[in-house]
C-alpha positions as CSV (number, residue, x, y, z in Angstrom):
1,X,-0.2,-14.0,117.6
2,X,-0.8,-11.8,114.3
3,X,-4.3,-11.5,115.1
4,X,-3.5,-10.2,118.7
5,X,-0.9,-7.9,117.0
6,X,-3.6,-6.9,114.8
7,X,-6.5,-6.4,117.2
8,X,-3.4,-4.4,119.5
9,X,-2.9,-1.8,116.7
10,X,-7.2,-1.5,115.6
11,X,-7.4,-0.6,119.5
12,X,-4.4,1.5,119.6
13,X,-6.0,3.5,116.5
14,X,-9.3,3.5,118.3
15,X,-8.1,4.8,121.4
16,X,-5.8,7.3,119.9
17,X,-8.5,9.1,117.5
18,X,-12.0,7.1,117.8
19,X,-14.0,5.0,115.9
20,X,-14.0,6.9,112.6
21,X,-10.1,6.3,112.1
22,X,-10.3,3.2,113.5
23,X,-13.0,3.0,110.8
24,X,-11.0,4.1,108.0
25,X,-8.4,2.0,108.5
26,X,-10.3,-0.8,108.5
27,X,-11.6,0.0,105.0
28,X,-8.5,1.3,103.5
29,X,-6.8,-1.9,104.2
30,X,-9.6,-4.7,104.3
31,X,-12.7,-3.5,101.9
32,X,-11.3,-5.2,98.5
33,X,-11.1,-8.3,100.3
34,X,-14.3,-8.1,101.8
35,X,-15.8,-6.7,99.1
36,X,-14.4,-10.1,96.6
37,X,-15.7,-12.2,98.9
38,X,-19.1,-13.6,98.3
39,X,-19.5,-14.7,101.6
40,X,-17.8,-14.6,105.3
41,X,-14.8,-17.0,105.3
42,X,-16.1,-20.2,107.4
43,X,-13.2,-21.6,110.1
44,X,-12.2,-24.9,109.7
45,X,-13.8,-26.2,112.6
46,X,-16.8,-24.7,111.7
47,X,-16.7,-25.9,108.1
48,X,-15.8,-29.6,109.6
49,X,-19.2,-29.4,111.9
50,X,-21.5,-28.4,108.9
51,X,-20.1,-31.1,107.0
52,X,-20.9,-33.7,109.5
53,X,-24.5,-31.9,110.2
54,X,-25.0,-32.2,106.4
55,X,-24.2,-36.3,106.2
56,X,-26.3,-36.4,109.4
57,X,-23.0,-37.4,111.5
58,X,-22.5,-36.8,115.0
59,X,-20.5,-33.6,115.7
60,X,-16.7,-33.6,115.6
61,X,-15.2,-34.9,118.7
62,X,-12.2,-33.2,119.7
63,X,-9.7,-35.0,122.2
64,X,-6.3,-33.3,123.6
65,X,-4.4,-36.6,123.1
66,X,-0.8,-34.9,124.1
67,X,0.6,-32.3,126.0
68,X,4.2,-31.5,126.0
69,X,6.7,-28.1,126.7
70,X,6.9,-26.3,130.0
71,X,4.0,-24.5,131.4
72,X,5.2,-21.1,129.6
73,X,5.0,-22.5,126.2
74,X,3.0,-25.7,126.2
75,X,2.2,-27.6,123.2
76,X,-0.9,-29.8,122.7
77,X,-1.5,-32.6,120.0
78,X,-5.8,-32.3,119.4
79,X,-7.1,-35.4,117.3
80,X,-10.5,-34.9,116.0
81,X,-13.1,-37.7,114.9
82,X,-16.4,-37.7,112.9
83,X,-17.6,-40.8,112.2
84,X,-14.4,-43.7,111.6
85,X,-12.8,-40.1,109.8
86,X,-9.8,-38.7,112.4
87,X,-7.2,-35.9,111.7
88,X,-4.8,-34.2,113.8
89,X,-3.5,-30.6,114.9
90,X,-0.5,-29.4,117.0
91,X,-0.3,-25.9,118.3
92,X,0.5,-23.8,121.5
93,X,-3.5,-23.5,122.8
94,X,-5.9,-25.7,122.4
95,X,-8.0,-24.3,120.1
96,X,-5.3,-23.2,117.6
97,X,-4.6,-27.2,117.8
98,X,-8.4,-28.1,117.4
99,X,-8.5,-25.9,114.4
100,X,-5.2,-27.3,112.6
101,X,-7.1,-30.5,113.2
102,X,-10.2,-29.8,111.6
103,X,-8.2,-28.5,108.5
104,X,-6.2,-31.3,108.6
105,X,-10.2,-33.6,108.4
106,X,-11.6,-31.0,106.1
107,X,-8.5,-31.8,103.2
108,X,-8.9,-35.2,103.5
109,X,-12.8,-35.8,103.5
110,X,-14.5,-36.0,99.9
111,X,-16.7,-33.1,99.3
C-alpha cells in the first residue's frame, strides 16, 4: 500500500506541474539514498533466483499452498522451494506473499 500511496502522490505532482517538479521531488527526497548505494537494491525474489542460478539449482518454485479471508481481503500462504531448501510468506496478493517467501529462503540459506 505505501508504494501505491507513493506512486499516487509522484503522479499527483506530475500532473499538477510536470515532469520537472515531479523531477525535483524525486531528488530532493531520494538522491542521498541513491546516491549511497553502490548498486540498485535486488528484490528478494530476485536475489533467491540468482542464488540458485549461481549453485546451478533449478529456479525457485513458488506454490500458493493456502488461501484464506473473504474475497475483499484474501490472504494467501506462498511456500517456495530450491532444491530440498523451502521457506514461507503470508500476505494479501500473491506476490507480496511470494516475496516474504523468498526473504524468508534468502535468511536462512548460507551465502
Amino acid at each position: 500500500m505505501l508504494a501505491d500511496a507513493l506512486e499516487a502522490a509522484l503522479g499527483a505532482i506530475y500532473l499538477d506541474g510536470g515532469l520537472e517538479p515531479a523531477r525535483d521531488f524525486v531528488h530532493r527526497a531520494w538522491n542521498d539514498a541513491m546516491i549511497a548505494q553502490e548498486a540498485p537494491p535486488k528484490d528478494a525474489k530476485t536475489a533467491l533466483q540468482e542464488w540458485a542460478q549461481k549453485r546451478g539449482l533449478d529456479l525457485p518454485a513458488y506454490t500458493v499452498t493456502d488461501r484464506s479471508g473473504p474475497p475483499h481481503a484474501p490472504v494467501f500462504v506462498v511456500t517456495v522451494t530450491v532444491g530440498n531448501c523451502g521457506g514461507e510468506g503470508t500476505a494479501g496478493s500473491k506476490r507480496a506473499a511470494e516475496q516474504l517467501a523468498a526473504e524468508h529462503l534468502c535468511r536462512i540459506l548460507p551465502a
